[in-house]
C-alpha positions in Angstrom: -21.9 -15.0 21.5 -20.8 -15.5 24.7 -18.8 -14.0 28.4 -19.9 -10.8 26.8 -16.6 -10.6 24.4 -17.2 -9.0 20.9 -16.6 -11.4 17.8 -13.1 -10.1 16.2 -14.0 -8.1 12.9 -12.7 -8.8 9.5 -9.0 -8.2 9.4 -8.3 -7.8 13.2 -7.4 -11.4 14.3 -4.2 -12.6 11.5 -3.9 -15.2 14.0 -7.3 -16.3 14.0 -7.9 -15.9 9.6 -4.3 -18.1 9.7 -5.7 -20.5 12.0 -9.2 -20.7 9.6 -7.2 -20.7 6.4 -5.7 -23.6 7.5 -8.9 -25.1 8.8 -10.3 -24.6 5.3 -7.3 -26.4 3.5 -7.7 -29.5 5.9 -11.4 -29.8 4.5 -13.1 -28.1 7.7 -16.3 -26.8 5.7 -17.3 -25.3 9.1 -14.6 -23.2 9.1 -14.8 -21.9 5.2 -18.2 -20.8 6.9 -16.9 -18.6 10.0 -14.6 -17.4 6.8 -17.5 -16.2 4.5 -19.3 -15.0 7.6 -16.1 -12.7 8.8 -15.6 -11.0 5.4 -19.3 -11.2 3.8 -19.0 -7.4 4.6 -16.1 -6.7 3.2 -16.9 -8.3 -0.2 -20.6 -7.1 -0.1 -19.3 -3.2 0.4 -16.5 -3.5 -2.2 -18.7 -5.2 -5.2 -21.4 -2.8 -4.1 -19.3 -0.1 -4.2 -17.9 -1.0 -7.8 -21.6 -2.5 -9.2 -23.9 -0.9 -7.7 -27.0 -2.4 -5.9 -28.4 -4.9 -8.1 -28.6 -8.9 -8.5 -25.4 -8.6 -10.4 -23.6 -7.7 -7.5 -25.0 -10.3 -5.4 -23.9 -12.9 -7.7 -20.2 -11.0 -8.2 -20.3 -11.1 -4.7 -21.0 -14.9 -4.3 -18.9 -15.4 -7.0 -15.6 -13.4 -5.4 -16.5 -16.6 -2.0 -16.5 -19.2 -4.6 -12.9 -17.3 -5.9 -11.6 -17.1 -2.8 -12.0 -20.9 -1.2 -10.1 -22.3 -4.4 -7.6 -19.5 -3.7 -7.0 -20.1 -0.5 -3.7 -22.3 -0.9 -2.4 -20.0 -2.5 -2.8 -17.1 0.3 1.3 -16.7 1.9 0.4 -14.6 4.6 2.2 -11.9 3.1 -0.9 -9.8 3.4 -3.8 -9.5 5.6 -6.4 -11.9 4.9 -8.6 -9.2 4.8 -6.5 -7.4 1.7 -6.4 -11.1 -0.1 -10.7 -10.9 0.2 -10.5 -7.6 -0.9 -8.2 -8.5 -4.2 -10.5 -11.1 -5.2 -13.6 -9.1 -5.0 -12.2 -5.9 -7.3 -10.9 -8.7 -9.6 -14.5 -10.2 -10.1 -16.3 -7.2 -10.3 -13.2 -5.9 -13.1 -14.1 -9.5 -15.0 -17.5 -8.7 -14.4 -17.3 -5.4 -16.2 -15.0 -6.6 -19.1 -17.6 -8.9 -19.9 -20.5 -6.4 -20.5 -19.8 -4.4 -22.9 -22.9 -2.1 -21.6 -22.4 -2.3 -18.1 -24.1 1.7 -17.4 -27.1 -0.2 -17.6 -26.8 -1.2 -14.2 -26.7 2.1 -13.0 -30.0 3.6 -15.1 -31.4 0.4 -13.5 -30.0 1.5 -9.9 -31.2 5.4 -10.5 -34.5 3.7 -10.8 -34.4 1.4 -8.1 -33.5 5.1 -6.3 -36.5 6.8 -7.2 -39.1 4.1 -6.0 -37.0 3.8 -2.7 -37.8 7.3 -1.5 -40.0 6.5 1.5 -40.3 10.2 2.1 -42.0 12.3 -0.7 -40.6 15.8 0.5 -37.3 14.2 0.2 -37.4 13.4 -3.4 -35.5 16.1 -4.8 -33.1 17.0 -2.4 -31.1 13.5 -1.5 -32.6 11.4 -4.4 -31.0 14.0 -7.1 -27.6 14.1 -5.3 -26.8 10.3 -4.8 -28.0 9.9 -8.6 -25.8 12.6 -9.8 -23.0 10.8 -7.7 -23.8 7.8 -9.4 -23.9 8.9 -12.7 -20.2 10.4 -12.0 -18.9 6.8 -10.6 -20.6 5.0 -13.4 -18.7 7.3 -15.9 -15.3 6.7 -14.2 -13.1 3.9 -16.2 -13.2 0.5 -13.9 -9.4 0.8 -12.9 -10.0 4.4 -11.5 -13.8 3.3 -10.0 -11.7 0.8 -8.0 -9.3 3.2 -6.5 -12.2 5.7 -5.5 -14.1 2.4 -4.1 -11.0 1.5 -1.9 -9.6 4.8 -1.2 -13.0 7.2 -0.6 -15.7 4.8 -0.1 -14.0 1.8 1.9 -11.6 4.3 3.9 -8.7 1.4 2.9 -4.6 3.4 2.9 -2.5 4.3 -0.5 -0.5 1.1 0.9 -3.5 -1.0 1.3 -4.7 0.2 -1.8 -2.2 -0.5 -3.4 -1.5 -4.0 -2.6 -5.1 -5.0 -3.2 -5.1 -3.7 -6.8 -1.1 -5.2 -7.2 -0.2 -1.9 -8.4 2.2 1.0 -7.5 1.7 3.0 -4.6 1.9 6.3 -7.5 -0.3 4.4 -9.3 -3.2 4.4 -7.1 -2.4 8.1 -5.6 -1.9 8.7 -9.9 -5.9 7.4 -10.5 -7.0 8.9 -7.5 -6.1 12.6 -8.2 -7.1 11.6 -11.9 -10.8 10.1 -10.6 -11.5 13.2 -8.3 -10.6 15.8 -11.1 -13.2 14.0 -13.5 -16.1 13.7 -10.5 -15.4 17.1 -10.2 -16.3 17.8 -13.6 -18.9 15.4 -13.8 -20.6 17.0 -10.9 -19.8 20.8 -11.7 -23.1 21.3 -13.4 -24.8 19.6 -10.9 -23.5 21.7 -8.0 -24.3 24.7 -10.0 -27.2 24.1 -11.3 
């Protein structure tokens, strides 16, 4: 970085992600690099957020880059680069769930991960019990309304943005939404009462 100017952030320069798409198409490999660099974020907190912390989403994650370089002449401009990344990450990690059949292993795996992660002991039953009980609640949630929880509650995106990056209804996302927080609620009832 230099002259003390802050690099632009995923999604904030359309000019710029126009002006690297088209870099990429013309066979610039530097530029498909600045690319993955601007939205590895983006990608990492959407499969994350869908997967859960494990070498699965890493290679979802490097899979969604792959996706996205062969997609890229097909990307009109229509929306924000940023929502096009977006798409193709909830699309792997929606293939990636169709194609295990027991995909709640991941999560036991990640509740584990979350115990041995506690650097503090005094904090084990406090923080440790409530981000596994919220775990256990997404993991239960169908993909298609995991996706809308990830977009809407977790990665702060709008109905509209939503929408577009899932190619559905705006009523459809605001239908799963209303539909995913009635069944965390129950999932996390006994939990909260407990």
């Amino acid at each position: 970085m230099s002259g003390g100017k802050d690099e632009t952030t995923a999604g904030d320069d359309p000019a710029g992600d126009t002006v690297l798409v088209d870099r990429v198409l013309a066979g610039d490999r530097l530029a498909f690099r600045t690319l993955v660099e601007r939205f590895e974020g983006t990608v990492a907190g959407v499969v994350h957020g869908m997967l859960g912390h494990d070498a699965d989403a890493d290679d979802v994650g490097q899979e969604a880059m792959v996706k996205l370089y062969g997609a890229l002449s097909t990307f009109r401009h229509e929306a924000s680069l940023k929502t096009f990344v977006t798409r193709i990450a909830i699309n792997c990690c929606l293939d990636h769930l169709k194609k295990r059949k027991r995909f709640f292993r991941r999560f036991r795996a990640m509740d584990d991960a979350l115990d041995e992660a506690q650097p503090d002991p005094m904090d084990r039953t406090g923080r440790a019990e409530e981000r596994q009980a919220v775990m256990r609640a997404m993991a239960s949630l169908e993909p298609a309304f995991r996706s809308v929880v990830v977009l809407r509650l977790i990665e702060g995106h709008s109905t509209l943005e939503t929408a577009e990056i899932l190619d559905v209804p705006e009523g459809t996302v605001l239908s799963r939404l209303a539909r995913a927080r009635k069944h965390l609620a129950a999932q996390l009832e006994g939990y909260e009462n407990g």
